[in-house]
Every structure is written in C-alpha cells, then in structure tokens.
N, CA, C and O atoms as a DFTB+ gen file, in Angstrom:
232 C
 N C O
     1  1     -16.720     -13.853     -11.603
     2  2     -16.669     -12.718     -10.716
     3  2     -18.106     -12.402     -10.284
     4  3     -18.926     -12.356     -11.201
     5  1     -18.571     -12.163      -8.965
     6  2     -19.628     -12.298      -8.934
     7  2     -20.046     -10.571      -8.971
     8  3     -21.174     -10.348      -9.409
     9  1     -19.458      -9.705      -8.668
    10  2     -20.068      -8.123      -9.091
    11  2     -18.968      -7.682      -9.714
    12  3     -17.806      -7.937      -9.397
    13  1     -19.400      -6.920     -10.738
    14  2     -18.562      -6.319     -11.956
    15  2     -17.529      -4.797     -11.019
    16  3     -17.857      -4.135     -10.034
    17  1     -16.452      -4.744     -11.761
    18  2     -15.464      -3.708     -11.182
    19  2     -16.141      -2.167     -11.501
    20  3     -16.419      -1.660     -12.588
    21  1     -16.286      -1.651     -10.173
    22  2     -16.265      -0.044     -10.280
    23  2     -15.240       0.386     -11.146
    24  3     -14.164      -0.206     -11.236
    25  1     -15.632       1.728     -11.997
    26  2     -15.056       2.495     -12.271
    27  2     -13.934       3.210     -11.588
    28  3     -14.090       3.003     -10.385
    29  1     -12.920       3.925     -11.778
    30  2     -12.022       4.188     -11.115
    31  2     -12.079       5.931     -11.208
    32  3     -11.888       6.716     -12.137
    33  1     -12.437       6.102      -9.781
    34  2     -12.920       7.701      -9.623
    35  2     -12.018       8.659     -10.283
    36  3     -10.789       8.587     -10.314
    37  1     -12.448       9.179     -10.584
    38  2     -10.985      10.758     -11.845
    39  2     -10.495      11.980      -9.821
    40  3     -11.424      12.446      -9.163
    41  1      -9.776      12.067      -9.608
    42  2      -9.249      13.073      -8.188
    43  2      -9.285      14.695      -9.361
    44  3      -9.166      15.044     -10.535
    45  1      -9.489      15.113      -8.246
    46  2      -9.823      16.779      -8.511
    47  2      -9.071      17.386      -7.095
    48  3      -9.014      16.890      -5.970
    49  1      -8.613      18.449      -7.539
    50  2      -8.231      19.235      -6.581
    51  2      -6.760      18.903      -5.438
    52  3      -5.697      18.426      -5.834
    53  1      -6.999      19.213      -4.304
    54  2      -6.081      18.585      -3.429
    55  2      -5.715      16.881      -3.553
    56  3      -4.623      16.313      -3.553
    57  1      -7.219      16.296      -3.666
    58  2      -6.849      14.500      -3.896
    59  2      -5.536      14.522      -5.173
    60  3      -4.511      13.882      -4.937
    61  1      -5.626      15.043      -6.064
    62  2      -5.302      14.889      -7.489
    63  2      -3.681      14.789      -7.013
    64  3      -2.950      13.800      -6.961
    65  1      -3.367      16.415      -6.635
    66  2      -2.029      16.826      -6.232
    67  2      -1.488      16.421      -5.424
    68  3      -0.297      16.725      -5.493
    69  1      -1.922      15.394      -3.987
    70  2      -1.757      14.283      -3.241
    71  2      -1.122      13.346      -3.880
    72  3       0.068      13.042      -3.801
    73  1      -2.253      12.733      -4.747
    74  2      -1.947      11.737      -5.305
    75  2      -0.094      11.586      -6.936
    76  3       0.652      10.703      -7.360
    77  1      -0.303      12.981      -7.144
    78  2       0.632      12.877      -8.323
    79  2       2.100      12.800      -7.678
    80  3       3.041      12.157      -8.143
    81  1       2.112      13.797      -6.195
    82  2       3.165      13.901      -4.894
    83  2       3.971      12.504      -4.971
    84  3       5.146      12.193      -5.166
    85  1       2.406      11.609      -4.648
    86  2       2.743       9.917      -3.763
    87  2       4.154       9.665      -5.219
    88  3       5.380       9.552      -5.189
    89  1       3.098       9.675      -6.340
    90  2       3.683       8.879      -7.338
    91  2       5.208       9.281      -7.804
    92  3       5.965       8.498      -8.378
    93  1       5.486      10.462      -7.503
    94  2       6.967      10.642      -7.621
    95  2       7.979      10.152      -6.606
    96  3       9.114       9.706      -6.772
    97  1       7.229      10.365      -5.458
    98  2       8.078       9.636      -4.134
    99  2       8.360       8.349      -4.598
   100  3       9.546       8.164      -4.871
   101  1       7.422       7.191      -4.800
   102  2       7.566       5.909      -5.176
   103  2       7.976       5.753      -5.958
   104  3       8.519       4.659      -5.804
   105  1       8.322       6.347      -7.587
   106  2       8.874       6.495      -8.308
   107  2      10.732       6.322      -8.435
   108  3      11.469       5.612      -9.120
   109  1      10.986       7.533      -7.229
   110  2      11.692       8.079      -6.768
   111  2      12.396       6.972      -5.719
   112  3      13.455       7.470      -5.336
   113  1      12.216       5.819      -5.193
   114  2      12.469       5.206      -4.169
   115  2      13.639       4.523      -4.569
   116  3      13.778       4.445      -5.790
   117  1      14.865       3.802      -3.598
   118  2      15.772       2.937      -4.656
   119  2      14.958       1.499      -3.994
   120  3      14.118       1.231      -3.135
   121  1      15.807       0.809      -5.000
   122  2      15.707      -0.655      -4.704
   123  2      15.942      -0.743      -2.897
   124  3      15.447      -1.736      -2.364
   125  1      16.466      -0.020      -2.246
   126  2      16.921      -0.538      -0.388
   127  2      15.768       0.268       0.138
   128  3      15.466       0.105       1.320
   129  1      15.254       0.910      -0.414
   130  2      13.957       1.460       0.478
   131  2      13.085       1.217       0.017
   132  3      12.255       1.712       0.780
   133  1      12.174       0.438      -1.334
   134  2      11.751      -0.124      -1.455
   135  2      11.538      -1.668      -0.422
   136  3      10.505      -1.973       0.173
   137  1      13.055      -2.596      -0.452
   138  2      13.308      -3.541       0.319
   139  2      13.012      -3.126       1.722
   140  3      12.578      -4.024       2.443
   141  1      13.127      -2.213       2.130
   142  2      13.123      -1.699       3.659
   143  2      11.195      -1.839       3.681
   144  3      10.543      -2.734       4.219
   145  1      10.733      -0.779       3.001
   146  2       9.313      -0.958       3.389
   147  2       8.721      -2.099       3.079
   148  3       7.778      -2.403       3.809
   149  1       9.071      -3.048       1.952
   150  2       8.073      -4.339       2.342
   151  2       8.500      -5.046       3.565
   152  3       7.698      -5.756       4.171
   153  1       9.853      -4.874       4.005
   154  2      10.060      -5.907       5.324
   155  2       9.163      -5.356       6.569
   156  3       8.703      -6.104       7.432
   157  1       8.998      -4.103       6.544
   158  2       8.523      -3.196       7.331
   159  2       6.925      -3.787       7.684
   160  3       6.404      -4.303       8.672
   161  1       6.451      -3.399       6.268
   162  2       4.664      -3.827       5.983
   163  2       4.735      -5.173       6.492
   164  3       3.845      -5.529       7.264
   165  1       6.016      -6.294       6.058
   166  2       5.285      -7.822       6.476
   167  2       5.870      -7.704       7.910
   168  3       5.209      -8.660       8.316
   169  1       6.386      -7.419       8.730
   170  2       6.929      -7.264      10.304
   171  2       5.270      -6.517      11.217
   172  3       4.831      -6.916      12.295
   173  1       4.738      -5.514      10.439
   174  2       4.072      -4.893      10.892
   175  2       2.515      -6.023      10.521
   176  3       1.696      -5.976      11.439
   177  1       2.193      -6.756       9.576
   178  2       1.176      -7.438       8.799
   179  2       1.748      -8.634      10.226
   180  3       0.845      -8.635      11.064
   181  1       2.795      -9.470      10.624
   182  2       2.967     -10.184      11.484
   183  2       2.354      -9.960      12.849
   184  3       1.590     -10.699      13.471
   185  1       2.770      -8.979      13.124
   186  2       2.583      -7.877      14.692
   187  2       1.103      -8.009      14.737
   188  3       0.652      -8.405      15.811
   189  1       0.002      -7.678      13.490
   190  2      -1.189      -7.846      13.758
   191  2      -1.718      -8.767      13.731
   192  3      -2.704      -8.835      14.464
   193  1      -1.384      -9.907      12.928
   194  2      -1.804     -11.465      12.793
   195  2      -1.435     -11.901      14.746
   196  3      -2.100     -12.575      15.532
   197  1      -0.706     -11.489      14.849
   198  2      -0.194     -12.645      16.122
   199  2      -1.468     -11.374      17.647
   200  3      -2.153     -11.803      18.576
   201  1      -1.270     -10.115      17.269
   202  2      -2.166      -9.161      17.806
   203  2      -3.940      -9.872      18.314
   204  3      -4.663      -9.831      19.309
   205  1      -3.986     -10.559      16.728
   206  2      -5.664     -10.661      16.835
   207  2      -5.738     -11.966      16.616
   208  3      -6.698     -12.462      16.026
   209  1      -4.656     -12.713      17.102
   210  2      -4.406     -13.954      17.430
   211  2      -4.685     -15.249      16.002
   212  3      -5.050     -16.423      16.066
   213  1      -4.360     -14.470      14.947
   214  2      -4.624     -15.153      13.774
   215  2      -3.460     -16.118      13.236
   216  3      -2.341     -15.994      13.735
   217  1      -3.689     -17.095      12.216
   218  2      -2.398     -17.831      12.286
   219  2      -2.285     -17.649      11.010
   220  3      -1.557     -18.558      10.610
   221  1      -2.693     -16.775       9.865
   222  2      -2.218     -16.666       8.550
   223  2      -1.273     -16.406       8.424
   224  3      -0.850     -15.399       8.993
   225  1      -0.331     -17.294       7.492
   226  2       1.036     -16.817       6.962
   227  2       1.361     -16.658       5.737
   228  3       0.999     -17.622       5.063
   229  1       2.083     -15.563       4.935
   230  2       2.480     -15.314       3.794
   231  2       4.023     -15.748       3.375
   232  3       4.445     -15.513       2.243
C-alpha cells in the first residue's frame, strides 16, 4: 500500500444525526429495493461511461 489509511473522522452534531437517519433507512430496505437501487446505480454508472465516452464494463 503505498500511503497508510486515514483515520475515520468521529460526526458531531447534524453530520452524526444524518448519518444514524441513513443507517436505519438502509437497514430498513427489503431485498426488492435494495435490488431496485443497484440496477438503478449500474443503469445510471452505464449512462455515464457511454456519456464520457468510456468503454469500462462491470
């Protein structure tokens, strides 16, 4: 590894309560909306590959 891993910042305040929000939603998700948003992310990850004329495929 050529530079060692940052520390992982501690959230205070609004970040914190943001962040604890996210984690129940996702938590909270079923298996079909889970399935829904990765098709989503790789449809949308496609849209920009072909956008900026790239040919990477996953």
């Amino acid at each position: 590894m050529k530079f060692p891993w940052k520390e992982t910042p501690i959230l205070y305040g609004e970040d914190a309560r943001r962040f604890e929000e996210e984690m129940k939603r996702v938590d909270n998700m079923s298996k079909e909306e889970r399935r829904a948003n990765a098709e989503a992310l790789r449809k949308g990850y496609e849209e920009a590959c072909k956008a900026l004329n790239l040919t990477i495929k996953i």
